[in-house]
VMD Tcl script that builds the backbone (N, CA, C; Angstrom):
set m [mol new atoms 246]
animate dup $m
set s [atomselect $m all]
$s set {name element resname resid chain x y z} {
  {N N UNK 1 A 67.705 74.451 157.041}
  {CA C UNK 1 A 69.108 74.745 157.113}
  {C C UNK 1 A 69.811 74.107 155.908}
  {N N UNK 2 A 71.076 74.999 155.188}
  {CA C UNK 2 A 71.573 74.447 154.139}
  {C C UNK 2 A 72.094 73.159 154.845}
  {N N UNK 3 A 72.617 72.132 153.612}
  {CA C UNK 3 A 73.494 71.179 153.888}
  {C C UNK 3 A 74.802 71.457 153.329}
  {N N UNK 4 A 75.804 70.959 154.030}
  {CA C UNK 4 A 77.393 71.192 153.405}
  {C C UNK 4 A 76.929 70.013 152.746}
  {N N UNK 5 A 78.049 70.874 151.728}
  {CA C UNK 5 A 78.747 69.896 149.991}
  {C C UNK 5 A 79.551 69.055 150.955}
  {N N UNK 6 A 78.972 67.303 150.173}
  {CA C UNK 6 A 80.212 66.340 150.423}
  {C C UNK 6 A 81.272 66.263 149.305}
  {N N UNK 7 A 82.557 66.493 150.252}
  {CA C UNK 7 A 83.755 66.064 149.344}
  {C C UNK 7 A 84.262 65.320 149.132}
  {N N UNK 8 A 84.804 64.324 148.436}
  {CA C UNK 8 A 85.144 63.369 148.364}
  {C C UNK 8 A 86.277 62.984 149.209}
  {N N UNK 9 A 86.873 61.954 149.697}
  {CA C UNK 9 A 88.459 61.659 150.054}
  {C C UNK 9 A 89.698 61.386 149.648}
  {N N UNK 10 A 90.774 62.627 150.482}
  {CA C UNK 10 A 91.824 63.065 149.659}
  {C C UNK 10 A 92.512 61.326 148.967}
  {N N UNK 11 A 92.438 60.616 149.808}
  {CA C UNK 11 A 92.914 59.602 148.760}
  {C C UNK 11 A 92.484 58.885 147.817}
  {N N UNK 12 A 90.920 59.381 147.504}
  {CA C UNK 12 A 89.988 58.916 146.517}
  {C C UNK 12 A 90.590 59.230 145.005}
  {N N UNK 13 A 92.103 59.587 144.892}
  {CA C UNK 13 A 92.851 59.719 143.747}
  {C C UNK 13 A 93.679 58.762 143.002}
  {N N UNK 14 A 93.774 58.327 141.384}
  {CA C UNK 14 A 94.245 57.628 141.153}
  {C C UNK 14 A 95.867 57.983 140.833}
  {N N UNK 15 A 96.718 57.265 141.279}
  {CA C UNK 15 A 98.209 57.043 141.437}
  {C C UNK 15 A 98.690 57.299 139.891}
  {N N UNK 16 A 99.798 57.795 140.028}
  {CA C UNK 16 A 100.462 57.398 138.581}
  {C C UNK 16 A 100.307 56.137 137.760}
  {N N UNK 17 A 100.994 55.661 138.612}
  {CA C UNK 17 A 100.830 54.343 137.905}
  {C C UNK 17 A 99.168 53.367 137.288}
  {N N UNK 18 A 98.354 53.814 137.922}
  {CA C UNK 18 A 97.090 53.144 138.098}
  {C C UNK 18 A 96.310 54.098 136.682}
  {N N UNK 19 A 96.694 55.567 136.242}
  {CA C UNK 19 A 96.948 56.302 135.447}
  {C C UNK 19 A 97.407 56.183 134.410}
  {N N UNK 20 A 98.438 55.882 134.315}
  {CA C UNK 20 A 99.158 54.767 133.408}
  {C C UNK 20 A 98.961 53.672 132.555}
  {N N UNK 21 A 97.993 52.646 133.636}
  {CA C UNK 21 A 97.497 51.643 133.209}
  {C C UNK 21 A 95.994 52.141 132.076}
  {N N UNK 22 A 95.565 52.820 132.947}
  {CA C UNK 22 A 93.686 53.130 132.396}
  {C C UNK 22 A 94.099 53.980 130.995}
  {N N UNK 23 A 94.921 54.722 130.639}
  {CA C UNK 23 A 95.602 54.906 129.322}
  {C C UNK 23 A 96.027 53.874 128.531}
  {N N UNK 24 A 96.387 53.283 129.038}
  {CA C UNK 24 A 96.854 52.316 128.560}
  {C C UNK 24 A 96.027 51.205 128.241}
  {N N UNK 25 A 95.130 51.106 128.713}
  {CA C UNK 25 A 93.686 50.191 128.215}
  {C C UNK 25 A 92.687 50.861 127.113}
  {N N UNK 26 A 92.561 52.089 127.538}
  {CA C UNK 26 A 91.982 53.045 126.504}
  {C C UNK 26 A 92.540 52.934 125.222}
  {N N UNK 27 A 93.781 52.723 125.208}
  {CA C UNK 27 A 94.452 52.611 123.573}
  {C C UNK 27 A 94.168 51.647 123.146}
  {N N UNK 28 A 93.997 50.303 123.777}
  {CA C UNK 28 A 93.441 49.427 123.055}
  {C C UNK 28 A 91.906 49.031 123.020}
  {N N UNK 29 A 91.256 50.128 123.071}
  {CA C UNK 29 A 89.816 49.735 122.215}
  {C C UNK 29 A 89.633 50.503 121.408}
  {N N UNK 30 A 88.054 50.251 121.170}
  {CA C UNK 30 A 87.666 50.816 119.453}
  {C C UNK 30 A 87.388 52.317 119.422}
  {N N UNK 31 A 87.251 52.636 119.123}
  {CA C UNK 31 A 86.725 54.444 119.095}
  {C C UNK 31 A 85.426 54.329 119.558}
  {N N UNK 32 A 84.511 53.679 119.441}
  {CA C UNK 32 A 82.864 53.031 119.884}
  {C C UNK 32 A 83.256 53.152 121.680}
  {N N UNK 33 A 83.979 52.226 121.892}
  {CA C UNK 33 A 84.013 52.015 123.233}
  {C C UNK 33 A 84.652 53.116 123.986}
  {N N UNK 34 A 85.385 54.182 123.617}
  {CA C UNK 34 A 85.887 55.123 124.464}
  {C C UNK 34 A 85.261 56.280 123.978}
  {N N UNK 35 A 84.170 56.282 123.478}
  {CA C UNK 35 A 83.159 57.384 122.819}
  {C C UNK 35 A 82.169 56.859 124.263}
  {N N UNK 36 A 81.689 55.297 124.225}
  {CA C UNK 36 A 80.777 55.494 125.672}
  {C C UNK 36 A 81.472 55.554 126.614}
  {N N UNK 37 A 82.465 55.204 126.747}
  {CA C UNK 37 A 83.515 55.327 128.475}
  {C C UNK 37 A 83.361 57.024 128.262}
  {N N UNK 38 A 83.504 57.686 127.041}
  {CA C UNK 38 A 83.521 59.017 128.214}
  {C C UNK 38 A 81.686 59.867 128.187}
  {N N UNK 39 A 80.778 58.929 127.421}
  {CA C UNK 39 A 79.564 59.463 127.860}
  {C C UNK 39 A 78.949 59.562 129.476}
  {N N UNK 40 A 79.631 57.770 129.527}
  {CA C UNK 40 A 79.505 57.215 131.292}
  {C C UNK 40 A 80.036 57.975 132.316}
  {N N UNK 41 A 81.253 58.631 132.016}
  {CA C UNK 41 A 81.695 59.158 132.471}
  {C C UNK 41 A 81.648 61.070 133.253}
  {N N UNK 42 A 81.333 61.034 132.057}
  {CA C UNK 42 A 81.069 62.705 131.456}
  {C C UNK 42 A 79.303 62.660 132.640}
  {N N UNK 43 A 78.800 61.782 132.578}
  {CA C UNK 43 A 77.267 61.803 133.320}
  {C C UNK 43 A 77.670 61.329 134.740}
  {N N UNK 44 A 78.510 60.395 135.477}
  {CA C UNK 44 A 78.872 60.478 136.767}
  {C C UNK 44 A 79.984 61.878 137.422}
  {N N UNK 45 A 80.417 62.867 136.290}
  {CA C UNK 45 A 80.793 64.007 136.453}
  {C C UNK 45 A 79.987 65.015 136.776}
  {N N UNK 46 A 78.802 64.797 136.073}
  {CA C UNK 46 A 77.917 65.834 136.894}
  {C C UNK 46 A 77.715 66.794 137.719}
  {N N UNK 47 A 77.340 67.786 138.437}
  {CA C UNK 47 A 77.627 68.016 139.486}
  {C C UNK 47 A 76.153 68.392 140.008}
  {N N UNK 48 A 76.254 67.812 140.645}
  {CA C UNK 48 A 74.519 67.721 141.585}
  {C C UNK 48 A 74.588 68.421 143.008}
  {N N UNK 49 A 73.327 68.652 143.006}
  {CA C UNK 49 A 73.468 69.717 144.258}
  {C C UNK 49 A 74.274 69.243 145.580}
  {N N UNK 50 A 75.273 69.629 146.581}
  {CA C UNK 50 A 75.686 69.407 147.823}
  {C C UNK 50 A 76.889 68.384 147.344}
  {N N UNK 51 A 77.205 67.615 146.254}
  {CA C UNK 51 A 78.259 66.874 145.814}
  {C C UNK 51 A 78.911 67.123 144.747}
  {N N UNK 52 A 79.968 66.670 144.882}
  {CA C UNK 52 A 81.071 67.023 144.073}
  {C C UNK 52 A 81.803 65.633 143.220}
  {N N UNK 53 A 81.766 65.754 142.275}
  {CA C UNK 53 A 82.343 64.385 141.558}
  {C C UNK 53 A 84.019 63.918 142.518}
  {N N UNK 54 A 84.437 62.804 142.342}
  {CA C UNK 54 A 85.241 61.890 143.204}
  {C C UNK 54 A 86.334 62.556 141.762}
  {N N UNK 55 A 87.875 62.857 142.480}
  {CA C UNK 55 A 88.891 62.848 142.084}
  {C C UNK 55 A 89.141 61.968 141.025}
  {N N UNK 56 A 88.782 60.561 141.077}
  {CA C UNK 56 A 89.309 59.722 140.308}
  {C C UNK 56 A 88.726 59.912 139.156}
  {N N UNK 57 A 87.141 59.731 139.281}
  {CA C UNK 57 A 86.620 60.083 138.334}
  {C C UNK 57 A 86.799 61.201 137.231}
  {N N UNK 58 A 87.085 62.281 138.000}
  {CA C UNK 58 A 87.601 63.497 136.890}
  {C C UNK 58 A 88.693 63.202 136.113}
  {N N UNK 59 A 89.722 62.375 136.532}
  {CA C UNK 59 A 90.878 62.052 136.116}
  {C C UNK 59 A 91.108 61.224 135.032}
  {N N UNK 60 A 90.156 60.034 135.152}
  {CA C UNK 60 A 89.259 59.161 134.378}
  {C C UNK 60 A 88.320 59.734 133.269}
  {N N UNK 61 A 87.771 60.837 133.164}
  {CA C UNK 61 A 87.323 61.956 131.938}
  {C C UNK 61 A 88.065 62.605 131.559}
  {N N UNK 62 A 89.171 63.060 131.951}
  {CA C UNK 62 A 90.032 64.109 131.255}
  {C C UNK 62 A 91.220 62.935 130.930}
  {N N UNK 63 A 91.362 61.789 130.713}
  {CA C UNK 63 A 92.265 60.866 130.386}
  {C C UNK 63 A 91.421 60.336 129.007}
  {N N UNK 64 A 90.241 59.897 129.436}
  {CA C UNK 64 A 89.338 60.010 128.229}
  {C C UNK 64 A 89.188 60.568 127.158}
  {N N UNK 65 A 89.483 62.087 127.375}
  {CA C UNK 65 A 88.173 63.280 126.396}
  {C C UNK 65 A 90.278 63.479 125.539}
  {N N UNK 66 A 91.583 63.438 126.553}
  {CA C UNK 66 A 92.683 63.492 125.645}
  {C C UNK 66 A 92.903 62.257 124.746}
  {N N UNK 67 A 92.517 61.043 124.858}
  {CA C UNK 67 A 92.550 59.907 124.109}
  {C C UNK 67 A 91.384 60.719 122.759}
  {N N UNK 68 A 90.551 60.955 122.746}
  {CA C UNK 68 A 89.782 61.337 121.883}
  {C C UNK 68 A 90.031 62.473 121.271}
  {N N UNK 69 A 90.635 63.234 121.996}
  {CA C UNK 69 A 90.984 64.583 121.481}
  {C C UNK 69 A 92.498 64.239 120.467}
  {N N UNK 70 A 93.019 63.338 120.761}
  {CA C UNK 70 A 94.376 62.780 120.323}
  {C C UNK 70 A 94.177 62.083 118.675}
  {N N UNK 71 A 92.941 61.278 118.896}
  {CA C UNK 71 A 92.589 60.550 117.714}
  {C C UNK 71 A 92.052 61.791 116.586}
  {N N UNK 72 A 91.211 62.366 116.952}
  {CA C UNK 72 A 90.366 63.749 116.327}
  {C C UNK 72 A 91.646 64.136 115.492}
  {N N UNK 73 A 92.617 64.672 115.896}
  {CA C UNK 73 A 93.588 65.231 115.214}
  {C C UNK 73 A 94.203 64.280 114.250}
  {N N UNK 74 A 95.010 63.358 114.880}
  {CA C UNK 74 A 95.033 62.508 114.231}
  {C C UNK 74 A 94.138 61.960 112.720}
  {N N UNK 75 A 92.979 61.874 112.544}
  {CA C UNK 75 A 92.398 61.621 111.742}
  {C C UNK 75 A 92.090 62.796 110.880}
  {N N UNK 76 A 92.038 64.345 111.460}
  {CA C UNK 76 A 91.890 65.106 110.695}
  {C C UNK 76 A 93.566 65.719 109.734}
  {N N UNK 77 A 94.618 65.683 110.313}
  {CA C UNK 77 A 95.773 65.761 109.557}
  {C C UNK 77 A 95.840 65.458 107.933}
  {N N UNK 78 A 96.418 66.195 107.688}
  {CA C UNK 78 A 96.320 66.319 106.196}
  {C C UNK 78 A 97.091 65.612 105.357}
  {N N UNK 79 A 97.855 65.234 105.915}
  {CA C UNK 79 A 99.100 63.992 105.094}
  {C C UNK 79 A 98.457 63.051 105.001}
  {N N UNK 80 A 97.514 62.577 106.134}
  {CA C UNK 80 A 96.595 61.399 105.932}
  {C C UNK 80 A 95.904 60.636 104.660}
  {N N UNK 81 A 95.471 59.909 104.321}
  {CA C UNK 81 A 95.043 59.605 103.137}
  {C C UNK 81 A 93.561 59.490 103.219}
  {N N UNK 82 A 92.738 59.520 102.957}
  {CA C UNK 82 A 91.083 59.195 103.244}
  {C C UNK 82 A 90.571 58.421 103.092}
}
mol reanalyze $m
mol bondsrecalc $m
mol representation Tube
mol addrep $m
């Protein structure tokens, strides 16, 4: 018999504010360190058979991958100097 997918719990979500903060820590490290926060991340996202990654966690990668996606531009801009 199949097994039902576990879902995570609806309050397994992080708050604005708590959101806020983890951005806010992300800005202050190196490009090294939020290159592995979102490898770590990006691999507990996964999605494996019958489970589903935890709310927070997704929230926590896509807070990630825009910190990186933010710098990318940033560094590629053309006014920049090299």
């Amino acid at each position: 018999m199949a097994r039902r997918p576990e879902f995570p719990k609806q309050d397994d979500v992080l708050t604005e504010e708590e959101l806020k903060r983890f951005r806010h820590g992300l800005a202050h490290l190196a490009p090294s360190h939020i290159e592995q926060e979102y490898r770590t991340l990006l691999e507990k996202c996964k999605l494996r058979p019958g489970m589903l990654p935890a709310p927070r966690l997704m929230q926590q990668l896509v807070a990630v991958w825009k910190t990186l996606w933010k710098w990318r531009r940033v560094r590629e801009s053309p006014g920049r100097a090299a």
